[in-house]
N, C-alpha and C positions, 0 to 999 in steps of 0.2 A: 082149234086154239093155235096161237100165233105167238113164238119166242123170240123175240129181236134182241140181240147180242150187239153192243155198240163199246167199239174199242175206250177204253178212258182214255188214252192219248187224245182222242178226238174231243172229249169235252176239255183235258186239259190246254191243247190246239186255239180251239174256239177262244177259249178264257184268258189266253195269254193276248189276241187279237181285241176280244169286247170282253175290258178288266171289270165293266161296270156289273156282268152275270156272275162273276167269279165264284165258284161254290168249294169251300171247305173241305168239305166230307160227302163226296161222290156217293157215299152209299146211301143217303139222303133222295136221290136221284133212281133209285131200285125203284119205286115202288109208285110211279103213276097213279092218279087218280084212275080209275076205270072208266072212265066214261069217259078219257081223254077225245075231243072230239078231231085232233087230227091224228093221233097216233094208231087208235082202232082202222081209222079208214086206210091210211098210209101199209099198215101189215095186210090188208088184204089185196092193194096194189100192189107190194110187193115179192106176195106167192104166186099171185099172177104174172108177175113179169117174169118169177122163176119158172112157173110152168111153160112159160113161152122162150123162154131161154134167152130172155135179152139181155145185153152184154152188162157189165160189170157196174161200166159208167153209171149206170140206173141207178141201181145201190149205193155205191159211195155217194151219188148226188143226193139220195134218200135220206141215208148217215147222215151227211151235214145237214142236213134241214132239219132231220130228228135233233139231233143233237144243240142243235139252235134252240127250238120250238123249246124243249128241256129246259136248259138253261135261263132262258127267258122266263118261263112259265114259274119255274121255281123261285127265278129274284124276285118279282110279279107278289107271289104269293106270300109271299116273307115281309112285301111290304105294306105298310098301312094308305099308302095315298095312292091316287090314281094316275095313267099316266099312260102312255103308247101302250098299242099291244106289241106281245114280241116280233111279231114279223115286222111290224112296222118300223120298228125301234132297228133291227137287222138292216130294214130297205134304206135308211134314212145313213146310219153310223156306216155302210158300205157305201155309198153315194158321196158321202163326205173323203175318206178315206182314198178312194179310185178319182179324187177330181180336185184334190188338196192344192195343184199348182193352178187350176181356173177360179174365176171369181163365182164362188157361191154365193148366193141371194138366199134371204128367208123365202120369197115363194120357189125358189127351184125345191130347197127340201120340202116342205108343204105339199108339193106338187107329189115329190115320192113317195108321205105319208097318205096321201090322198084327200089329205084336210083344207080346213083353212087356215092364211096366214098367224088371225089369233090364235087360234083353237091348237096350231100346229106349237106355239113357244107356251102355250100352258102347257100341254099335255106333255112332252120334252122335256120341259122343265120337272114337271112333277114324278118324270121314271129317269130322271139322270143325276138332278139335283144342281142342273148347269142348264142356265139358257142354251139354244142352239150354239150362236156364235159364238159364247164362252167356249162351248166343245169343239166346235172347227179350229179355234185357235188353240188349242191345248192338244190337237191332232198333227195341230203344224209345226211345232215347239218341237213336238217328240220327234217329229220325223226332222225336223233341222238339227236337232240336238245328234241322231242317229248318222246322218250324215258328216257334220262336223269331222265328227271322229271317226269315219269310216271310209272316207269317199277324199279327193287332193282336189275336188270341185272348187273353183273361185265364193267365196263367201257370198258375194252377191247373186251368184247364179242359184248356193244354197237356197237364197230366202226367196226369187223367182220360185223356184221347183215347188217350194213349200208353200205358195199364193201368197209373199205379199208383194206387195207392188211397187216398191222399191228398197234400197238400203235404208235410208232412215228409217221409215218405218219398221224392219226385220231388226233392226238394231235397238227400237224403241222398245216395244212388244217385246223380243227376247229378254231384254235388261228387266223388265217389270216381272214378268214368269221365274227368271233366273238369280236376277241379281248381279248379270255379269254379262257383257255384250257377247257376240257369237265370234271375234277375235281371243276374247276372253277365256270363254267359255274351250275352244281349240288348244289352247296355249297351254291352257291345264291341263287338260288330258293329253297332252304331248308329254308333257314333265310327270307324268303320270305311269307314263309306256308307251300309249298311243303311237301307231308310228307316225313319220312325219308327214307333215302337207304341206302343200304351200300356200304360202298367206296372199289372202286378196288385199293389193294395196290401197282401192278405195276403202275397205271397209278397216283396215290399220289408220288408216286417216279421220275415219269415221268415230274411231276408239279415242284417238290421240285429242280429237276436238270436244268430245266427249267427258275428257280426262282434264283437259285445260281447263274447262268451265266450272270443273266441282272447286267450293274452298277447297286453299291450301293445296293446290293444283301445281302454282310457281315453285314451292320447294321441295316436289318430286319429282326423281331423275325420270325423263323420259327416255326409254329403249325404242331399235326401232328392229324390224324383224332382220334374219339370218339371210 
């Protein structure tokens, strides 16, 4: 018999990366099915690599992939409708994540899931609750928003790094997600604490046209940055 010990940090790790498996109450998690068909195999790959002494690396790579398969397997089970398996769901939401500044296609993720392009935006759809693209751009948002306030990157280079393909468009897209352009969006979490950055003056220009065009646009003071 075989005792695998897996740090909670690691599934709280995982869960903070892919919020969509996020589990409550870890102790939920204790108690595998028994007939788990990768975790039985995996503990006997794993006393074997101990009896042969190979290095550490093995295991932590084990960990995350237990830890994954977990995760998954349990939002999986909790839910009523059908949908990617978990590794699949892992190969597809890292794929997207590590390639956020190139242009994704529905067949590049399809390709990763192993499927086809239709079969690939039901299945997606039905373990995420978001078409694929919906979830690539809601990947790109966060990690722009991450930067914004993190990084003194020009705005425009922001929304390159984040895949889209130009300033209007990162300017469009943010404002529909947010409510507030990525000038906008900066400027408040400056006034916030945020330290300072410096402002991209295409994308101030971008705001300021932006700003002209709403009613009642004429009888507000326009600012321009520091």
């Amino acid at each position: 018999m075989a005792f695998i010990a897996l740090p909670p940090q690691h599934f709280r790790d995982y869960a903070d990366e892919h919020p969509e498996v996020a589990v409550d109450d870890l102790s939920s998690l204790e108690n595998p099915r028994v007939s788990d068909p990768v975790v039985a195999p995996m503990a006997y790959d794993l006393l074997r690599a101990q009896e042969a002494k190979i290095g550490e690396g093995y295991a932590l790579r084990a960990a995350h992939y237990l830890t994954a398969h977990l995760l998954h397997s349990h939002h999986g089970s909790q839910s009523n409708t059908s949908g990617l398996k978990p590794e699949q769901l892992i190969l597809v939401t890292d794929y997207m994540r590590k390639n956020l500044s190139e242009r994704i296609t529905l067949e590049d993720m399809a390709k990763e899931a192993l499927l086809s392009r239709y079969y690939f935006i039901r299945q997606f759809t039905a373990a995420t609750g978001k078409t694929p693209m919906q979830y690539l751009t809601g990947l790109r948002i966060e990690a722009a928003c991450h930067l914004l306030i993190t990084s003194d990157e020009l705005i425009s280079q922001i929304g390159i790094r984040c895949g889209f393909l130009n300033p209007e468009s990162f300017a469009r897209v943010f404002r529909k997600h947010l409510g507030c352009s990525p000038l906008q969006y900066r400027r408040r979490n400056f006034e916030l604490g945020t330290p300072a950055v410096d402002v991209d003056p295409q994308a101030q220009a971008l705001a300021l046209t932006d700003r002209a065009r709403r009613p009642g646009a004429s009888h507000e003071k326009t600012s321009t940055a520091e």
